[in-house]
C-alpha positions as CSV (number, residue, x, y, z in Angstrom):
1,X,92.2,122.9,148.8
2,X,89.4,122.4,146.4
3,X,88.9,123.8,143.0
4,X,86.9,125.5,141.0
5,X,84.4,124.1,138.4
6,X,84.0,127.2,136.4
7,X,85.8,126.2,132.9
8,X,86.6,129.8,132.3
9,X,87.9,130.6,135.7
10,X,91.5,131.6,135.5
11,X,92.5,130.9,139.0
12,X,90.5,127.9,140.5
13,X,92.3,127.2,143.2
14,X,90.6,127.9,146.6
15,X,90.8,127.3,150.4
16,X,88.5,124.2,151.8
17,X,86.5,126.8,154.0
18,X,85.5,128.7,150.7
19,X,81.7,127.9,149.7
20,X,82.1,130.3,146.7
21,X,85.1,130.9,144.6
22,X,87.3,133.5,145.4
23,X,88.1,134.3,141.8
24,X,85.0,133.9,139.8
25,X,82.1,133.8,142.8
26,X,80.8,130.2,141.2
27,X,79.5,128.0,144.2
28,X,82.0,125.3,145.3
29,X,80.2,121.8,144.6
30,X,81.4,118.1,145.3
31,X,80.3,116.7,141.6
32,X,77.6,113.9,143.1
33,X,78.2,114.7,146.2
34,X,81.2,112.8,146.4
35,X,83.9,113.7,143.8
36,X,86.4,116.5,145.3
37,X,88.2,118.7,142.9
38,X,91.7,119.2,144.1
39,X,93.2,120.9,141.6
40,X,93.5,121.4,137.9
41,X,95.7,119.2,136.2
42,X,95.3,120.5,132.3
43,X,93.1,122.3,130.1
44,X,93.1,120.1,127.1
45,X,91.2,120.9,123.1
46,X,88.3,119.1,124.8
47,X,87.8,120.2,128.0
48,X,89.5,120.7,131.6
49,X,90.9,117.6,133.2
50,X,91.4,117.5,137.5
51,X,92.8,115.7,139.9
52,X,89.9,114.5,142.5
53,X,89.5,112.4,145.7
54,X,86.6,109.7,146.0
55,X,84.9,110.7,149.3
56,X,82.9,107.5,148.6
57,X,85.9,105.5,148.4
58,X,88.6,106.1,151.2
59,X,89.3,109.7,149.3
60,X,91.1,107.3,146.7
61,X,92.7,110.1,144.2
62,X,91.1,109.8,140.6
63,X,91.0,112.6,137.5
64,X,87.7,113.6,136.1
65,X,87.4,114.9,132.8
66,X,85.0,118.0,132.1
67,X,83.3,118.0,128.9
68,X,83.8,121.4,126.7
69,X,79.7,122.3,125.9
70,X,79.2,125.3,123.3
71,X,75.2,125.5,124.4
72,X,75.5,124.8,128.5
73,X,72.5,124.7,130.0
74,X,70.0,125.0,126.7
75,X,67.8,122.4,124.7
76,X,70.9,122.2,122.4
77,X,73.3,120.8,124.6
78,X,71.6,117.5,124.6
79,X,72.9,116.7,121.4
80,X,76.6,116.7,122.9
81,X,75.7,115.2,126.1
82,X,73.8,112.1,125.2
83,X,76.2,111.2,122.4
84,X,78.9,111.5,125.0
85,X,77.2,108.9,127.4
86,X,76.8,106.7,124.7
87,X,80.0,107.2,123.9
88,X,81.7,106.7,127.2
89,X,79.3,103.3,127.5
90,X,81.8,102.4,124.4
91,X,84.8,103.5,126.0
92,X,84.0,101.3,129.3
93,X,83.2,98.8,127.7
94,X,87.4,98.4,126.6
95,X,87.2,96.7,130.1
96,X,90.6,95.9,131.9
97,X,93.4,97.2,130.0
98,X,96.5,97.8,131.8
99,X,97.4,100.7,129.4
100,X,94.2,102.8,129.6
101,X,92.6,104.0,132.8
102,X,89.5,102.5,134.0
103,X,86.1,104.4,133.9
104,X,85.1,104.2,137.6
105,X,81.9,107.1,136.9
106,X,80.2,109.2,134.1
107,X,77.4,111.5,134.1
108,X,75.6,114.7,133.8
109,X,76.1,117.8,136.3
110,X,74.8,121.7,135.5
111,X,74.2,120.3,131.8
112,X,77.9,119.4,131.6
113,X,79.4,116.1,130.8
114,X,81.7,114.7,133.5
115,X,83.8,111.5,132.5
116,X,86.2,109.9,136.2
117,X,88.9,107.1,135.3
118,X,90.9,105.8,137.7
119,X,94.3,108.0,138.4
120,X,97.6,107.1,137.0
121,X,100.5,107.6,139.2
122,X,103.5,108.4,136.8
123,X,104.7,111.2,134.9
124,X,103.2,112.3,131.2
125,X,105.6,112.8,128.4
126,X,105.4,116.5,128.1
127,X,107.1,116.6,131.2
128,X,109.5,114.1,130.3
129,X,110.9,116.4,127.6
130,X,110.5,119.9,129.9
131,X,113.2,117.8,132.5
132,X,115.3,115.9,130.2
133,X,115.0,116.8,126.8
134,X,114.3,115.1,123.6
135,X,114.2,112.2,122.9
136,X,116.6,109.8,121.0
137,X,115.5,107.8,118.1
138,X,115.8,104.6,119.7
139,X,113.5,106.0,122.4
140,X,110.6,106.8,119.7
141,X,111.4,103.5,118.6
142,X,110.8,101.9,121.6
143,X,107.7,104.1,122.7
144,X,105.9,103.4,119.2
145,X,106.4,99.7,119.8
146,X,104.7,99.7,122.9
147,X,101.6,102.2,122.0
148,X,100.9,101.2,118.5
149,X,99.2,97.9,120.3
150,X,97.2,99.9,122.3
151,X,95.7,102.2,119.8
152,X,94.9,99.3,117.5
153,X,92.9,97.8,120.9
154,X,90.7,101.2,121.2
155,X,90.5,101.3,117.2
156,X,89.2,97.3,116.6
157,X,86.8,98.6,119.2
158,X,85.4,101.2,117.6
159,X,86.9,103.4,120.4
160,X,89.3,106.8,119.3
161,X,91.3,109.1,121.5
162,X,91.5,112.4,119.3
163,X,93.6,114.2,121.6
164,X,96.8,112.4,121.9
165,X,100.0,114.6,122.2
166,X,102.6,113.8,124.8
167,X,100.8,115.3,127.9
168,X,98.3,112.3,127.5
169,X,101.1,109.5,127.4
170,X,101.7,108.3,131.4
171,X,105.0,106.6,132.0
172,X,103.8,104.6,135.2
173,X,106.0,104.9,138.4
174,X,105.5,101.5,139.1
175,X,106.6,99.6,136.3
176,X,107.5,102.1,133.8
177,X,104.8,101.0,131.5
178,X,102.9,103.5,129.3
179,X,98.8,104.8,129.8
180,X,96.9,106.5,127.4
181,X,95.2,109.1,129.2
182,X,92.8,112.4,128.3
183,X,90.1,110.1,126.1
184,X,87.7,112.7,124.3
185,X,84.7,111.1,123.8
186,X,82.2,113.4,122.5
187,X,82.0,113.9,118.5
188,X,79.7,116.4,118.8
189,X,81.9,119.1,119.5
190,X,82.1,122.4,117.3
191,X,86.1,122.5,116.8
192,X,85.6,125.6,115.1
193,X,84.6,127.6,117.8
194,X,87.1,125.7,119.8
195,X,90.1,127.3,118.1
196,X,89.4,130.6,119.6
197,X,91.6,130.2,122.6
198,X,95.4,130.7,122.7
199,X,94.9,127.0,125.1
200,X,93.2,125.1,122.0
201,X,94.9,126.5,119.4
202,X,98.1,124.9,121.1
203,X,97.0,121.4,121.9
204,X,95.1,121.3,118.0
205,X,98.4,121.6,116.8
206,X,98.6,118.2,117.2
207,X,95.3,117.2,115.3
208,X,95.0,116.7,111.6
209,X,93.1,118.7,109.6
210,X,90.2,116.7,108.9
211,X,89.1,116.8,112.6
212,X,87.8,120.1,111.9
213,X,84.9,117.8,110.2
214,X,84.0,115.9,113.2
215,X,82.3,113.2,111.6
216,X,85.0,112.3,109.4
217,X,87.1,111.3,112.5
218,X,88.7,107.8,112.0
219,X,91.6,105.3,113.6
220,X,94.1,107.6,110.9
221,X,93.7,110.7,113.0
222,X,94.9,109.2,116.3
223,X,98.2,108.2,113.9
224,X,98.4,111.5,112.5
225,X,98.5,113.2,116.4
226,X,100.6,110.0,117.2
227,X,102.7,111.3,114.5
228,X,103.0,115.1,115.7
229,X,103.6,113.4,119.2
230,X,107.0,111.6,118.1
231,X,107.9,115.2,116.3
232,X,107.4,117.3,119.8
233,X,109.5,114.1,121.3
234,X,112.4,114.1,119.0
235,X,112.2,118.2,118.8
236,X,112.0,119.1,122.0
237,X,109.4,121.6,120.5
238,X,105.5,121.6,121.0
239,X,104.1,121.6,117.1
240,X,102.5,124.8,117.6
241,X,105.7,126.2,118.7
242,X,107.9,125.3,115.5
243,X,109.7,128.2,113.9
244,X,107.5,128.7,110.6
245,X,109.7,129.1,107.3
246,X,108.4,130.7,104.2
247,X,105.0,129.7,105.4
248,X,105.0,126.5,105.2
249,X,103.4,124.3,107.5
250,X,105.6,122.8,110.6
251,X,105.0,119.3,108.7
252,X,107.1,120.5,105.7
253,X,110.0,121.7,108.3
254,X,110.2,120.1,111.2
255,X,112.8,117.5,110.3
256,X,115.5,120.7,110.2
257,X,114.8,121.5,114.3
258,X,116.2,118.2,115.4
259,X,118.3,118.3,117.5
260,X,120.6,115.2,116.0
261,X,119.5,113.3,112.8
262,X,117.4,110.4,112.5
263,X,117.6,107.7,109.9
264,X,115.9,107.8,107.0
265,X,113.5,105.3,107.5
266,X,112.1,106.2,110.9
267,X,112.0,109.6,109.0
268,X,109.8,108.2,106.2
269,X,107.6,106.3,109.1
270,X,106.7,109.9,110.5
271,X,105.9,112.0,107.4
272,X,103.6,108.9,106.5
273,X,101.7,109.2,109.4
274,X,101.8,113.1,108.9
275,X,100.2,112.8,105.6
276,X,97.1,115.7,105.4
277,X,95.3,113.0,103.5
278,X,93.7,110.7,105.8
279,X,93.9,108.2,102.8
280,X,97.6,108.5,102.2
281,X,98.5,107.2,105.7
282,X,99.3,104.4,107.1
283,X,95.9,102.0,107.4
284,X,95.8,100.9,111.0
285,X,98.4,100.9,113.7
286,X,99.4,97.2,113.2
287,X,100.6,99.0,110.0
288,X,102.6,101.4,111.5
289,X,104.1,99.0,113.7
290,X,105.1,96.4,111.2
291,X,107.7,99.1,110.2
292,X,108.9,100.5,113.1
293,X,109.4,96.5,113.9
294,X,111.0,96.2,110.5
295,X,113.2,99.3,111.5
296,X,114.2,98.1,115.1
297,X,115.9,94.7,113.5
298,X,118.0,96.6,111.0
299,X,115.8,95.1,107.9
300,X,113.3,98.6,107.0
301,X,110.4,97.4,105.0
302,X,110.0,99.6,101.4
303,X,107.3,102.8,101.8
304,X,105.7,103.5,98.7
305,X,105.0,107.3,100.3
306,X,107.7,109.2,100.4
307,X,109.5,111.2,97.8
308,X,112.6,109.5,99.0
309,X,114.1,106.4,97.3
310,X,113.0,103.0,98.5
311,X,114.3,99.5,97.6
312,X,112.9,97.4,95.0
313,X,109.5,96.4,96.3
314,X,109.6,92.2,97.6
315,X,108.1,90.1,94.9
316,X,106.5,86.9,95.8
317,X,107.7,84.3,93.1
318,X,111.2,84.6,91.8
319,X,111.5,86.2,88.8
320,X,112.2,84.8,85.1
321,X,115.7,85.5,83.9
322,X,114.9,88.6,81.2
323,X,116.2,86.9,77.9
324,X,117.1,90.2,76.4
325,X,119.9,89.7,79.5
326,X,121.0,86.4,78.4
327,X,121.2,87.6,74.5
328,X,123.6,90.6,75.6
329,X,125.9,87.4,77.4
330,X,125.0,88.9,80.5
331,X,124.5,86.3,83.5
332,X,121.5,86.2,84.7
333,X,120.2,87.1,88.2
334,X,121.2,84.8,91.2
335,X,117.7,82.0,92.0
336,X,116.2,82.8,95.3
337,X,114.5,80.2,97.2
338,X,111.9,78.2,95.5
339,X,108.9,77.8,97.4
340,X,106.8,74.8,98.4
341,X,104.1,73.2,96.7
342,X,101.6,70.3,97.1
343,X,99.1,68.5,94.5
344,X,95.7,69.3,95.0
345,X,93.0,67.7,93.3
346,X,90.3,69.9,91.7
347,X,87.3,69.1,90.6
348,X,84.0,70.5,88.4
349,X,80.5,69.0,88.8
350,X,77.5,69.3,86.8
351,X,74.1,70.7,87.9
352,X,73.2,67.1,89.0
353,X,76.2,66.9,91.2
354,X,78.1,64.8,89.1
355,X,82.1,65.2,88.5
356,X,82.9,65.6,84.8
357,X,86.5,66.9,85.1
358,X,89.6,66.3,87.6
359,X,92.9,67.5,88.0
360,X,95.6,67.7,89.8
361,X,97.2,71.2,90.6
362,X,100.4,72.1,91.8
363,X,99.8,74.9,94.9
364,X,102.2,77.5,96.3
365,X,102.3,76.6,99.9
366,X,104.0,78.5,103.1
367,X,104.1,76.5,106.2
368,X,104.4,78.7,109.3
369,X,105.9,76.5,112.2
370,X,103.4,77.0,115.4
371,X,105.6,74.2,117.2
372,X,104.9,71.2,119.0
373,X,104.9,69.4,115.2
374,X,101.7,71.9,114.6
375,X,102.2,73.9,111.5
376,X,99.6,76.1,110.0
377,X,99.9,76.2,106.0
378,X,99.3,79.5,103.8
379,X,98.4,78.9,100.3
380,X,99.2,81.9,97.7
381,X,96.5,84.3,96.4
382,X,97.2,85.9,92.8
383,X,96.2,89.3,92.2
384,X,93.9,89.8,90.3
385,X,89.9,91.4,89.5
386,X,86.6,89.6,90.0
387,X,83.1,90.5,90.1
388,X,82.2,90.6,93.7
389,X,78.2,89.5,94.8
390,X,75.8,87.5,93.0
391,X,74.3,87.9,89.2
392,X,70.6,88.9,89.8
393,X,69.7,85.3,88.5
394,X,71.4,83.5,90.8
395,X,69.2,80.9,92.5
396,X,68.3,82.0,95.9
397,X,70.4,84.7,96.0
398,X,69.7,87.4,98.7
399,X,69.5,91.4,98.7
400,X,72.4,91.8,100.6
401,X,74.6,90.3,97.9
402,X,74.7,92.9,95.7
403,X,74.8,95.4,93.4
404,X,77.8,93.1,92.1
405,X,80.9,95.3,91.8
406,X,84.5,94.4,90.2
407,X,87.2,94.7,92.9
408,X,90.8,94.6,92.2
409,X,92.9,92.7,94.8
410,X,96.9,92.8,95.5
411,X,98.1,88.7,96.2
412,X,98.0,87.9,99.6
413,X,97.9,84.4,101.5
414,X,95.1,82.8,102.9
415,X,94.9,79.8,105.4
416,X,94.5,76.5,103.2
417,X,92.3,75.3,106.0
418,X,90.2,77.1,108.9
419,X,92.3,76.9,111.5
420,X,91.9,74.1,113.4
421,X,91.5,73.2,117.5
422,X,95.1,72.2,117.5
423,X,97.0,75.5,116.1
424,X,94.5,77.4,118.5
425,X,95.7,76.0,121.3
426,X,98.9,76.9,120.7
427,X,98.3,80.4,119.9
428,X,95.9,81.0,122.7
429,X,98.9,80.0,125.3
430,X,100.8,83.0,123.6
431,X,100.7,86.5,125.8
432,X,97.5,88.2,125.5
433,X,97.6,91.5,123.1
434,X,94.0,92.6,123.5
435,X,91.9,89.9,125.4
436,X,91.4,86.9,126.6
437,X,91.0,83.7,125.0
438,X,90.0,80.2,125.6
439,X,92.1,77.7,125.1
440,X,89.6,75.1,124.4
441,X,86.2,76.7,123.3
442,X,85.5,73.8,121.0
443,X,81.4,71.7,121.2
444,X,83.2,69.1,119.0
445,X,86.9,68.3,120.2
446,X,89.7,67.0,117.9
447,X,92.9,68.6,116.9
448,X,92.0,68.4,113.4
449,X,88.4,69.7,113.4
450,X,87.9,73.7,113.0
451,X,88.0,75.4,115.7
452,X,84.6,76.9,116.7
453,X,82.8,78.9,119.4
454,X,84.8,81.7,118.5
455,X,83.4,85.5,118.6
456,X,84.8,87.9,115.8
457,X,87.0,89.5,119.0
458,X,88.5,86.5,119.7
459,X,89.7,85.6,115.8
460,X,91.1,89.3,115.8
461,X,93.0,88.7,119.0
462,X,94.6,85.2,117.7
463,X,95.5,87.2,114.4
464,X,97.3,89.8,116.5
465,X,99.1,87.4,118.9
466,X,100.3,85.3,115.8
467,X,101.6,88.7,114.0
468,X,103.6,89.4,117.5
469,X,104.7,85.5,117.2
470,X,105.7,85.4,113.8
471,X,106.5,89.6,112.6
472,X,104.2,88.9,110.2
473,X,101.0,90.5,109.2
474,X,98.2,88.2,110.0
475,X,94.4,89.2,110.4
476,X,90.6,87.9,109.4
477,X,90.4,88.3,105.6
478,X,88.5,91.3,104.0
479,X,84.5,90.0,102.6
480,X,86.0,91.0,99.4
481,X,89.6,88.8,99.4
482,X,87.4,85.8,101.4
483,X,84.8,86.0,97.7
484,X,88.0,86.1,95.4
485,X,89.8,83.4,96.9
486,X,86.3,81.1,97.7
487,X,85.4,82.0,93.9
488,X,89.3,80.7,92.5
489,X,87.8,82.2,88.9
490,X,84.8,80.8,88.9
491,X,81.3,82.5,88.3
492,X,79.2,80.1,89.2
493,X,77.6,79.8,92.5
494,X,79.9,77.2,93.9
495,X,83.7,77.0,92.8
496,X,82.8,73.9,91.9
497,X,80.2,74.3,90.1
498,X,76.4,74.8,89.6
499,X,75.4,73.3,92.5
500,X,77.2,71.3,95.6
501,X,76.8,67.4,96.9
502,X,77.8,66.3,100.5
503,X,80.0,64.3,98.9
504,X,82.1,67.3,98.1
505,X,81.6,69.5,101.5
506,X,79.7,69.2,105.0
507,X,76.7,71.0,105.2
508,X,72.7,69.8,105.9
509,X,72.1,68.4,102.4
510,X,68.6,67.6,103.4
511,X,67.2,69.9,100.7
512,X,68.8,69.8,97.3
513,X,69.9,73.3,96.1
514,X,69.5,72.1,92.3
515,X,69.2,68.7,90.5
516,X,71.7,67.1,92.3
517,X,70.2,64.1,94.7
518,X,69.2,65.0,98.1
519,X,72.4,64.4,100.7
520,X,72.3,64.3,104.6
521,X,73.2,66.4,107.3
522,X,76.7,65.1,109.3
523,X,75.6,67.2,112.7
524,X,78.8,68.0,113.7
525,X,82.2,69.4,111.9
526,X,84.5,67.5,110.1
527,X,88.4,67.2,110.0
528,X,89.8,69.9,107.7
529,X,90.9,68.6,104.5
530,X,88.3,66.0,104.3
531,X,86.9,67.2,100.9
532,X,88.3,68.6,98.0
533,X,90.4,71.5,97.4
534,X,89.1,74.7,95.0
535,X,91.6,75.7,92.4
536,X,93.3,77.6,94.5
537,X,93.8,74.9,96.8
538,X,91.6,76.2,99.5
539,X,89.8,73.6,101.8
540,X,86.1,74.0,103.3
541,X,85.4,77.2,101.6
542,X,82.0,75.7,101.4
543,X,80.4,74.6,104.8
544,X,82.2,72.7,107.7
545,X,82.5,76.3,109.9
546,X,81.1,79.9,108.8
547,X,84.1,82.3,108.6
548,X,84.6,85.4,110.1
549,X,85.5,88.2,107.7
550,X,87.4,91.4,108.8
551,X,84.4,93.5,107.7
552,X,81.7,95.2,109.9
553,X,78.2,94.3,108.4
554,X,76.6,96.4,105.8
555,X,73.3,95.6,104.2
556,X,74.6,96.2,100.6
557,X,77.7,96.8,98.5
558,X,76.7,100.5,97.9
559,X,79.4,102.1,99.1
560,X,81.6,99.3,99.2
561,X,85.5,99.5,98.9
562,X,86.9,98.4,95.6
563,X,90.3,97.5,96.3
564,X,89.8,94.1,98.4
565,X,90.4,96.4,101.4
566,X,88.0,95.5,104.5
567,X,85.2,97.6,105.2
568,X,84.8,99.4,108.6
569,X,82.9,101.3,110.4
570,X,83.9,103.6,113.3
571,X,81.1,102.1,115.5
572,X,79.9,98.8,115.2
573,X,77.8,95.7,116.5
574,X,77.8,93.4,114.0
575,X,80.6,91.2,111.5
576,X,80.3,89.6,108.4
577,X,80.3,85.5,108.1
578,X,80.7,83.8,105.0
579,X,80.6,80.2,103.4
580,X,78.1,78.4,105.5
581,X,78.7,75.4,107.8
582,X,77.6,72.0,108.7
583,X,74.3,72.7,109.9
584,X,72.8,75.5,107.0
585,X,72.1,74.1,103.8
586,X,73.5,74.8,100.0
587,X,72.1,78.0,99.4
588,X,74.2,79.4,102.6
589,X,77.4,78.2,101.3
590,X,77.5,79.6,97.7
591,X,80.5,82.1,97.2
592,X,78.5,85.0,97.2
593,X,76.5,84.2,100.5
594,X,76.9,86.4,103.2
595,X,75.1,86.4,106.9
596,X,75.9,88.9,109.5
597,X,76.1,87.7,113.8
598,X,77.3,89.9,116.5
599,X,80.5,90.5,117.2
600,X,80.5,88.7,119.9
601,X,79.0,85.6,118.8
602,X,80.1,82.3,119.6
603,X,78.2,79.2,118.0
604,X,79.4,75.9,117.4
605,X,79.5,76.5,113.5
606,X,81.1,79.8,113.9
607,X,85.4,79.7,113.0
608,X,87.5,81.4,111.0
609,X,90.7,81.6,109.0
610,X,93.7,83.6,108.4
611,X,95.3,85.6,105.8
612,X,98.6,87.3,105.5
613,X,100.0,90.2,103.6
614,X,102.7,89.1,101.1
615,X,106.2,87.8,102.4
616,X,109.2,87.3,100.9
617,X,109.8,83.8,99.2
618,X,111.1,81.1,101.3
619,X,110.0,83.0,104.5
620,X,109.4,80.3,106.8
């Protein structure tokens, strides 16, 4: 049989010997002369999807995707079809991923978008539930924990789905594992025009609102349809297809078709990704999963959106005894754990580079056990508020540092040290989340040095292997908490001052940045640790490696967020650095310097280092 290519054609199905369809008369085509339609496998919000044999390649089975195009075969329709090239360029580009179908083709045809991925031989959810009913919580559980990892790949890649519901979730046949199938990858389309068909209307059930403004599409609309996906799962009942009550939307209801209850929290986990306002969900899908994770080992993490009661939020010292307690006789509260410290000495320096003050400080300090005697050490962040970029009289400051902004930042914990070659090794032999990563990418070897020659992918992918190591939430710091924590409450350009000596970092002191004397250039990196700490007891803020921020470049702070939260972009090419290294001199590693590289970058003074939402004391 071959099918029909006719998007509107209500019966495609037709005999090999056909040359014209027998339902609608259009001409019966091989796309290229060398994909088959066989039949139609779905008509999805974005187009029709088919099952296909590669004449080309043994008649190997595949599925190609038909683009939806309002303006077919007019001047318009080049504005949908060239973004949709571009944007299946991006899609290819996630390479290998055992959990999304290869791109084996994409092109053009009759002025209509064609996308071919390879073809997945399982069985979607959708009819999963049709033969055996919804699903149990444990199930959802279990099926978030192994898709929230994928999304976040397609997301950090500047990659979204937009039409996830349960008919584009595979099971595999082979090894049972999960597929993310029926990509859209076209922005471009009208939505609004879309919703005119009883077969739209149905899958858009599962989109949030705000894709109806297609260039406000972001990573939280995939979690929003993720989130209408679990409630068709645990229903047994297609969005669309919930009773409505009072008018209210199926969000406000859908908890009262279940067929048995779920707890509370996996309840709070769904209406959080249901939220209309993008802002109000959860941030990214490491997010999400960092409470379904929570909710799998019995310990639910606190959600601070929900109407419903939550426990009393984790603090990260122990609190003071309240002395109005102890004046009523009452005893105070049990000590938790106090938490470790170490001496750091801090000094300030003049602008001729010399010290006039020391002192010793005593640091908060978490020591997460990497083993093999490696540890990696977290130092505590205070909240706080800071003026972000450089005053406009700041010696060789640049445009991109500014307009100077005050953010406001929650504590967190930041590496005391870039990480080094040793803890990278140890991490990199961990099971790949995203990508691949070389164990030793390192120009100057030693356990102790930085470790360097690392591309902004690869620092994201150690961050994500050492969450799934540790259940903590580890990833590249925002630009904003990298300035706050570099600055430690300075305002001048250094945290230690005025101006910086080689005597105090490692960077190419061959050209003084004030009065200080003129240094020398080391050429290579140094151990970390070698210099002194800032007052928050932060090592090689200022040269040794450039660190990689979680930020996507921008050539200004117009714009920028004001929370500390990092700054992305849905597409991107290029990351933020910051702090300099051993081969730039002073002026690159002031606190407010900033320099942007691709992505994919890796240099021999390019590292990073790692910070981590707040835990709970004596966490080890």
């Amino acid at each position: 049989m071959i099918c029909c290519l006719n998007p509107k054609c209500e019966k495609p199905l037709n005999p090999d010997t056909n040359k014209f369809c027998q339902q609608c008369g259009t001409r019966l085509i091989l796309l290229r002369q060398r994909f088959k339609m066989v039949r139609l496998l779905g008509k999805g919000m974005f187009g029709n999807t088919y099952l296909a044999e590669d004449r080309d390649n043994l008649l190997e089975p595949c599925v190609v995707k038909q683009l939806i195009c309002q303006a077919q075969g007019t001047e318009e329709s080049q504005t949908v079809v060239e973004p949709f090239l571009q944007e299946a360029e991006q899609l290819r580009r996630l390479k290998k991923n055992r959990h999304i179908p290869s791109i084996l083709a994409y092109f053009e045809e009759n002025h209509i978008p064609y996308l071919v991925q390879e073809y997945i031989d399982g069985q979607d959810l959708q009819q999963v539930i049709e033969s055996q009913g919804p699903f149990k919580e444990n199930q959802v559980q279990a099926l978030l924990l192994e898709l929230l990892p994928v999304l976040q790949t397609i997301h950090d890649q500047g990659v979204i789905h937009r039409d996830l519901k349960p008919a584009h979730i595979m099971r595999q046949h082979e090894d049972g594992k999960l597929v993310l199938v029926g990509f859209c990858v076209s922005k471009q389309i009208n939505l609004s025009k879309l919703k005119q068909t009883e077969s739209v209307r149905e899958n858009a059930s599962y989109a949030p609102p705000e894709v109806l403004t297609v260039d406000k599409v972001l990573p939280g609309s995939d979690l929003y349809s993720l989130g209408a996906s679990c409630v068709h799962l645990l229903t047994g009942v297609a969005p669309y297809a919930l009773p409505l009550q009072d008018n209210e939307a199926w969000v406000d209801h859908w908890h009262q078709h279940l067929p048995q209850p779920i707890s509370a929290e996996l309840h709070m986990v769904l209406q959080k990704l249901l939220q209309t306002k993008i802002s109000a969900r959860y941030a990214s899908a490491l997010d999400v999963r960092k409470d379904v994770r929570a909710l799998a080992k019995g310990t639910p993490r606190s959600q601070s959106n929900t109407n419903k009661p939550s426990a009393q939020p984790a603090q990260s010292h122990p609190p003071l005894p309240s002395p109005r307690s102890e004046a009523k006789g009452k005893p105070p509260p049990p000590p938790k754990p106090s938490l470790p410290t170490f001496q750091a000495e801090v000094v300030k320096v003049d602008p001729q580079g010399q010290v006039t003050h020391r002192q010793k400080r005593d640091i908060v300090c978490l020591h997460e056990d990497l083993g093999k005697g490696v540890t990696l050490d977290l130092v505590h962040i205070p909240s706080g508020r800071f003026s972000m970029g450089s005053p406009p009289n700041e010696k060789q400051r640049q445009p991109t540092e500014g307009p100077q902004h005050i953010v406001a930042l929650s504590e967190f914990y930041l590496g005391r040290y870039p990480v080094t070659q040793a803890q990278w090794r140890l991490v990199a032999a961990l099971p790949k989340i995203k990508r691949n990563i070389e164990a030793q990418p390192s120009t100057f070897s030693g356990d102790h040095r930085p470790v360097e020659g690392i591309s902004w992918f690869d620092g994201v992918e150690f961050c994500s292997r050492l969450s799934q190591l540790t259940g903590k939430d580890y990833h590249l710091p925002s630009e904003a908490e990298w300035e706050y924590a570099c600055r430690a409450e300075s305002k001048t350009p250094f945290a230690f001052g005025e101006t910086l000596t080689t005597e105090i970092a490692n960077y190419d002191g061959a050209t003084a940045y004030g009065k200080e004397p003129v240094g020398r250039c080391r050429q290579q990196t140094t151990a970390v640790g070698k210099f002194l700490a800032n007052r928050y007891g932060l090592y090689d803020m200022h040269g040794n490696v450039w660190e990689w921020c979680a930020d996507h470049w921008h050539g200004n702070y117009g714009n920028a967020p004001i929370d500390g939260s990092c700054w992305q972009d849905q597409f991107f090419f290029a990351c933020v650095l910051r702090g300099g290294a051993w081969n730039t001199p002073a002026m690159s590693c002031r606190s407010a310097a900033r320099i942007w590289e691709a992505a994919s970058e890796q240099s021999n003074h390019i590292g990073f280092r790692v910070a981590c939402s707040i835990v709970q004391p004596g966490t080890p």
